[in-house]
C-alpha positions in Angstrom: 0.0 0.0 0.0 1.4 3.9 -0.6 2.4 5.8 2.1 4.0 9.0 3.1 8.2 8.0 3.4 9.5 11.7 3.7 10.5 14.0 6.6 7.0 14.2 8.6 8.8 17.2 10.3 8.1 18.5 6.9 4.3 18.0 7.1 4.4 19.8 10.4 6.0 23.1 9.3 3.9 22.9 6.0 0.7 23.0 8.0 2.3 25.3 10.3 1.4 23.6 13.4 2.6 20.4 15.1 0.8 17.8 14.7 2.6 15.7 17.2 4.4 12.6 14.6 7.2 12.6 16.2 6.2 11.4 19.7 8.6 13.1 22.5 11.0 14.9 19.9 7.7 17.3 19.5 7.9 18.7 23.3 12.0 19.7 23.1 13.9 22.7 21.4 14.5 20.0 18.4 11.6 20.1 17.1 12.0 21.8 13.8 8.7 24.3 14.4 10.6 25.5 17.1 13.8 26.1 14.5 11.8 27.0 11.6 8.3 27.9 11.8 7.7 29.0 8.4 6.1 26.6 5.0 9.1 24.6 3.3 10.6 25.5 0.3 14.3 26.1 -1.8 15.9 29.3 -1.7 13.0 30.4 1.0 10.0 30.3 -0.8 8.8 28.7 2.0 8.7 31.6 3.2 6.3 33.8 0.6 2.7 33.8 2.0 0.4 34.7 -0.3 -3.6 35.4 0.0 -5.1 32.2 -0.4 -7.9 31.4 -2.0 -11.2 30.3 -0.5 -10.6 26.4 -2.5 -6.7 27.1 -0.9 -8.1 27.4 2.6 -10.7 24.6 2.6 -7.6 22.3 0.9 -5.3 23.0 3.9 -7.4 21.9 6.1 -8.4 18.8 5.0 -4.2 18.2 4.2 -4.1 19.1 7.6 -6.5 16.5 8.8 -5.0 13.8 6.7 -1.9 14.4 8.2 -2.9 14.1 11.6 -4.1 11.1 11.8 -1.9 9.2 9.0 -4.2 8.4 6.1 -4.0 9.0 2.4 -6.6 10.2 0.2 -9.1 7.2 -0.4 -9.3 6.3 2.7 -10.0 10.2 3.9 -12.9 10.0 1.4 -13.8 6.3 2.1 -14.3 8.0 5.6 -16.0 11.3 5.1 -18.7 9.1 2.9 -19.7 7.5 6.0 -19.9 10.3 8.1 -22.4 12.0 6.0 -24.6 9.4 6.2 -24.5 9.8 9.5 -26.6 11.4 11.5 -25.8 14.7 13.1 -23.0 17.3 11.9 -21.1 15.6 8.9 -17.8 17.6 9.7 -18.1 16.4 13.6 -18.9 12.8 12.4 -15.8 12.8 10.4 -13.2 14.0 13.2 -15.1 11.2 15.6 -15.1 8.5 13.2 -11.5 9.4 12.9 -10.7 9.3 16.6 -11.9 6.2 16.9 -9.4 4.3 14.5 -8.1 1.2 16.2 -4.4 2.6 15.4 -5.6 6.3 17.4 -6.9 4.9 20.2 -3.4 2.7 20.6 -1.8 6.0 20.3 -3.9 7.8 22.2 -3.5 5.1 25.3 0.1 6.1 25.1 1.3 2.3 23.9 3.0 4.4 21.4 5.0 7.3 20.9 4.0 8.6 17.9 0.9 7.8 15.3 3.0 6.0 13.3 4.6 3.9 16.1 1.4 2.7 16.7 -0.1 1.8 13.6 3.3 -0.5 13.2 1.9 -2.4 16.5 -1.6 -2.9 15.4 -0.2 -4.0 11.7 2.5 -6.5 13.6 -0.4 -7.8 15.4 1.1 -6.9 19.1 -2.7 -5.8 19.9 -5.9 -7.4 20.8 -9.4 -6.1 20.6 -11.6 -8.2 23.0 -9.5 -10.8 23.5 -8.8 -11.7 19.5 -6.1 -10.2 17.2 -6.8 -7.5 15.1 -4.0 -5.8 12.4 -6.1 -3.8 10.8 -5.3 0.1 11.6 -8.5 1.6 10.3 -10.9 -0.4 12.2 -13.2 1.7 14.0 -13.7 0.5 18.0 -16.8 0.8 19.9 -17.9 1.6 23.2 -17.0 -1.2 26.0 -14.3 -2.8 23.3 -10.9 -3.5 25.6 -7.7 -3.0 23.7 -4.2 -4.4 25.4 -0.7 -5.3 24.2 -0.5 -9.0 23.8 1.5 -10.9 26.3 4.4 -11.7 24.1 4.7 -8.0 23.4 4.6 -6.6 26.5 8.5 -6.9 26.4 8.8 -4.5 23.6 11.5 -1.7 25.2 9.3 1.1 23.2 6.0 0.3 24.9 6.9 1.4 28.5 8.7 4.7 27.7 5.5 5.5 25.3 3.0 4.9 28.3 5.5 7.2 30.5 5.1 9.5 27.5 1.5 9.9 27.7 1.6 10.4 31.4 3.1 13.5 30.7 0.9 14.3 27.8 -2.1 13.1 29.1 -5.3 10.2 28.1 -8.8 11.4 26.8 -11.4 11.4 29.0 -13.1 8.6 27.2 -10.7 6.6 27.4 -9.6 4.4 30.4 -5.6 2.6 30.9 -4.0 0.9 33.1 -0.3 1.4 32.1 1.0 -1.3 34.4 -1.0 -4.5 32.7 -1.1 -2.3 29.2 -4.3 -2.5 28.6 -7.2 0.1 28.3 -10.8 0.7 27.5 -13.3 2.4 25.7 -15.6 4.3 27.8 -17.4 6.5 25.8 -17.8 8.0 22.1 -16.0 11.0 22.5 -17.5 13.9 22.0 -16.4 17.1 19.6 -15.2 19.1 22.6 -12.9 16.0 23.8 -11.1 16.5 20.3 -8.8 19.7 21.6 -6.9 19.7 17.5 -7.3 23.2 16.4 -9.6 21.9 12.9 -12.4 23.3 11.1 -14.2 20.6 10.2 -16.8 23.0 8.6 -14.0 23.7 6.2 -13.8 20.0 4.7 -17.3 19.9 4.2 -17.4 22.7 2.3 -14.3 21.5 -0.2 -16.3 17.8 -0.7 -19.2 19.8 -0.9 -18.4 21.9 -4.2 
């Protein structure tokens, strides 16, 4: 399957905000939004900011989005098709559909570092959903599902300094851990006001919209 194999630091300055795919290199002087917090580009183009256009706008934030949570294009789509046939705000049932990716929620539980980090342990199959194996990053977990490390994994060096990670970062409210058997719960469906990413989902709607 494609995926994205440049410098993610890139994305970050592109977007002009951190979206955190680094894991701990984010929160130190190293991060390069700290260094250079200004779009990429030779000679210091990246540096020319243009008006943007209203398409330019809505486009941004939807790269933006994408980004964030680690998925191309199709699947983005594939995604935003199902929330509008949701009910409720289509824009608010594509940021929750998104939170509640099987490879997120790892993240989120802090058995990873980064995004990334964590999709590689659902895809390795070092995570259970209920009990039973699941490797497939995009499935979408529900209320009451219990997600843990697998036994044979627990030994994995990374794991432990992730959870101590997201101690310092902090879990979502509707989302309950126990660090020390690595293992965690879904609580809730979070809610719009649990998702603290500066996005405006409005914005996406109105590009998919045209």
């Amino acid at each position: 399957m494609a995926r994205y194999t440049g410098s993610v630091c890139r994305l970050c300055r592109r977007e002009l905000l951190k979206l955190f795919l680094k894991g701990d290199r984010c929160f130190t002087d190293k991060c390069s939004m700290e260094t250079r917090a200004y779009p990429p580009g030779q000679h210091g183009n990246g540096r020319r900011r243009g008006k943007q256009s209203e398409y330019g706008i809505q486009l941004r934030e939807k790269q933006k989005v994408r980004r964030l949570y680690g998925i191309l294009e199709k699947q983005f789509r594939l995604t935003y098709a199902k929330a509008a046939k949701k009910k409720g705000k289509t824009g608010e049932n594509l940021l929750i559909l998104l939170e509640r990716r099987l490879d997120n929620i790892v993240y989120r539980m802090g058995f990873g570092r980064s995004l990334a980090e964590a999709r590689q342990l659902v895809k390795h199959s070092h995570v259970l959903v209920n009990g039973k194996k699941c490797d497939i990053p995009s499935a979408v977990v529900k209320v009451e599902d219990v997600i843990e490390v697998r036994d044979k994994s627990k030994k994995i060096g990374f794991i432990k300094e992730s959870c101590e990670f997201a101690s310092r970062k902090g879990i979502p409210a509707w989302l309950s851990v126990d660090q020390d058997k690595l293992n965690g719960k879904v609580v809730a469906i979070p809610t719009r006001d649990q998702i603290s990413i500066p996005i405006q989902e409005q914005l996406i709607v109105e590009l998919y919209s045209r």
